[in-house]
C-alpha positions as CSV (number, residue, x, y, z in Angstrom):
1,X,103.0,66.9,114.9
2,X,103.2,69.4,112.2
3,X,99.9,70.7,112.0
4,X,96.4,69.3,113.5
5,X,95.1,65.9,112.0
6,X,91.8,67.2,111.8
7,X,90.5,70.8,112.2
8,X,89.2,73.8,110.4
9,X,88.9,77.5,110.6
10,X,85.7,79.8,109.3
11,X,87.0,83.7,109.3
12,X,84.2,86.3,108.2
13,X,85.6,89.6,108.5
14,X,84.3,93.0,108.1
15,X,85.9,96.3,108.4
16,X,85.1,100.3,107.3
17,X,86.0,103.6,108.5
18,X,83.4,104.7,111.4
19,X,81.5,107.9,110.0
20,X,83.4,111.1,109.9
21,X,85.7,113.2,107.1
22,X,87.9,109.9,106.4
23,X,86.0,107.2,104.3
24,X,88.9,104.7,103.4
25,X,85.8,102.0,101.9
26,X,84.6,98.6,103.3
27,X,86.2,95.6,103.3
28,X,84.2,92.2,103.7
29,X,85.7,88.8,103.4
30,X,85.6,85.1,104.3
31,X,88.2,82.3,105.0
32,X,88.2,78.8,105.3
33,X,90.7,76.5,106.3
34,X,90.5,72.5,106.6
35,X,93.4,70.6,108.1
36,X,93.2,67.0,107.2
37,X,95.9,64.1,108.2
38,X,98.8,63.1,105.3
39,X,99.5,60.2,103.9
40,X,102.0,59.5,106.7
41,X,102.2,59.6,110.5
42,X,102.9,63.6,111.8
43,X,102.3,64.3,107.6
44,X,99.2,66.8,107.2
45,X,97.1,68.6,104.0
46,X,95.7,71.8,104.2
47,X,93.1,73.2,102.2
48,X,92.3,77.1,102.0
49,X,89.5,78.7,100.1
50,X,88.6,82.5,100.6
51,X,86.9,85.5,98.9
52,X,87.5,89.2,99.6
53,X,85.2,92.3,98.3
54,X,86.3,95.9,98.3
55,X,84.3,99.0,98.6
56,X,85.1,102.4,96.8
57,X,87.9,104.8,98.3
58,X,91.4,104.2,99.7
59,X,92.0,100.9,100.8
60,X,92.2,98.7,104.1
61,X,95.3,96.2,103.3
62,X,93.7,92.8,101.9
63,X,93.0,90.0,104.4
64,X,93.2,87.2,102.1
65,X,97.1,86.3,100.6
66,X,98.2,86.3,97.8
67,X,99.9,83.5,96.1
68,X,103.3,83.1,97.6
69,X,106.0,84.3,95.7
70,X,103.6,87.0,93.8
71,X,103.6,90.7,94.9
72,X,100.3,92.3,96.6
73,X,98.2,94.1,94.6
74,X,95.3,96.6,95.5
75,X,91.8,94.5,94.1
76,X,88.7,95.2,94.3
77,X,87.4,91.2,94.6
78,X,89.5,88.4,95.5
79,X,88.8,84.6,95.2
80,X,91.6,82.5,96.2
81,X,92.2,79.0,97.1
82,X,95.7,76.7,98.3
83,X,96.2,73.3,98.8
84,X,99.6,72.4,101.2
85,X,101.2,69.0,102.1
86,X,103.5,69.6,105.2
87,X,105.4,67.1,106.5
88,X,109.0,65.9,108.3
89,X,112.0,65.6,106.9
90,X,114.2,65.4,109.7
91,X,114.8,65.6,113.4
92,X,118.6,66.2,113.7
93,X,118.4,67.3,117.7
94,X,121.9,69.1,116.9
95,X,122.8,71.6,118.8
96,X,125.7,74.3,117.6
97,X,127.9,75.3,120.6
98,X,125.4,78.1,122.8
99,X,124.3,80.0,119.3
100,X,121.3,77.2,118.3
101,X,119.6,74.0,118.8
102,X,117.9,72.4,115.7
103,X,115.1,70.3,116.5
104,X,113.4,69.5,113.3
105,X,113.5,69.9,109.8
106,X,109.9,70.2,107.7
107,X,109.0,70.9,104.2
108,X,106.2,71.6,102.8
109,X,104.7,71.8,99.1
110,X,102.3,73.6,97.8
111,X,100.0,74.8,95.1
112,X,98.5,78.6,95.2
113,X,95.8,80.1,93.1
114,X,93.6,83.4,93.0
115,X,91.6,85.5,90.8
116,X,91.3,89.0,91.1
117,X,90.1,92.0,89.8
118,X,91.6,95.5,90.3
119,X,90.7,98.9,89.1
120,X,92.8,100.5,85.5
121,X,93.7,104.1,86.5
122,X,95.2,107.1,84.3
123,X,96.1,110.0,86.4
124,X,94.2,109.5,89.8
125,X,91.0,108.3,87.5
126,X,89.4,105.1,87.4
127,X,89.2,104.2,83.7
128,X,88.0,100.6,84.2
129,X,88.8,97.1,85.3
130,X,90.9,94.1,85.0
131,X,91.2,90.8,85.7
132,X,94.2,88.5,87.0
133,X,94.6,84.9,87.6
134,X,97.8,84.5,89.6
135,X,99.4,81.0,90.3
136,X,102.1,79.6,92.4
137,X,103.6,76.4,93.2
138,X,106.8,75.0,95.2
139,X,108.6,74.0,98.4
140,X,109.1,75.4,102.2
141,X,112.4,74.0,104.1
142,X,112.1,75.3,107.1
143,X,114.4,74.4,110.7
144,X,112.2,74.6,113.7
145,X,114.9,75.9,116.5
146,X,116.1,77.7,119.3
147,X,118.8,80.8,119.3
148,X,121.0,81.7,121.8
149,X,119.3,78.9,124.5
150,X,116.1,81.1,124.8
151,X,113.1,78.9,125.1
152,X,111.0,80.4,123.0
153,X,110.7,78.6,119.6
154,X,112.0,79.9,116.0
155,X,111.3,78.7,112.5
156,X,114.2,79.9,110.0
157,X,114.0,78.6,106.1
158,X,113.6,79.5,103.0
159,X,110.3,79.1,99.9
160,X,110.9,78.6,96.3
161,X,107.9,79.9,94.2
162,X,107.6,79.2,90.6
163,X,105.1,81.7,88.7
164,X,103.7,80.1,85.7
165,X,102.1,83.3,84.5
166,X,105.2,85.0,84.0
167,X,107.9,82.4,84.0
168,X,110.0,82.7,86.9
169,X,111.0,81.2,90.0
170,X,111.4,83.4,92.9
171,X,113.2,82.3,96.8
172,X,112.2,83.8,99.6
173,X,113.6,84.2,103.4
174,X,111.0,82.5,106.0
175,X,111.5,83.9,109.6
176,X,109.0,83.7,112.1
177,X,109.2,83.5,116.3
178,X,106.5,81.2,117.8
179,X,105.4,83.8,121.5
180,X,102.5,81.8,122.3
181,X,104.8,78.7,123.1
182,X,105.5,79.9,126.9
């Protein structure tokens, strides 16, 4: 109920600037994503592994994410991986007057990780490389809901990330509306 039981995705992208005066630099990439079922009825894993390369020149925006909680950064080659356990925590069926109606309450844990490698520069000059391992782990409470009576679905919540690298825990807003639901 919260995610598939059983599914995966394979994403091989590839994108450059067609020939002509711009030359913003390839981008190739792969993704995949395994959904497998919890330890619990409507309880589901997820498992993420991906790789990104970068060509020379300005850069397309990466396809792969970074570790939640962590800040993007412009690398050259990406190698990440996630694992996620999502599962209920409540279904409340509350509605508030006309303003919402909260259906469920999920949560999910996780555990992010990536290694990358971005270019040192000096003044517009690339003097070399170096090399990142970033980490995250933490929790997703999200409400899945409905504002103002309209029928399309919204997910409202919030993420706390802790970074081991550097020691702190960050919280994040989580906000998305769900069109495909019509």
């Amino acid at each position: 109920d919260v995610q598939p039981d059983w599914g995966w995705i394979a994403d091989i992208n590839y994108r450059h600037s067609p020939s002509g005066e711009l030359d913003i630099g390839p981008l190739a990439s792969f993704r995949l994503q395994n959904y497998w079922p919890g330890f619990m009825k409507n309880h589901g894993v997820t498992t993420c592994l991906g790789g990104q390369q970068r060509g020379n020149g300005p850069y397309f925006g990466d396809i792969l994410r970074m570790p939640r909680g962590w800040p993007t950064y412009n690398s050259n080659r990406m190698i990440s991986s996630c694992i996620e356990y999502k599962m209920p925590l409540l279904y409340p069926d509350l509605e508030v007057g006309k303003l919402i109606y909260l259906r469920r309450i999920k949560t999910a844990l996780f555990f992010d990780h990536a290694w990358l490698e971005e270019n040192l520069t000096n003044n517009g000059k690339t003097n070399g490389t170096i090399q990142r391992r970033l980490t995250s782990a933490g929790v997703d409470i999200t409400f899945d809901s409905n504002l103002l009576r309209f029928y399309t679905p919204v997910n409202i919540g919030f993420r706390t990330s802790y970074l081991p690298e550097i020691s702190d825990i960050r919280l994040e807003f989580i906000f998305s509306v769900d069109f495909r639901s019509f």
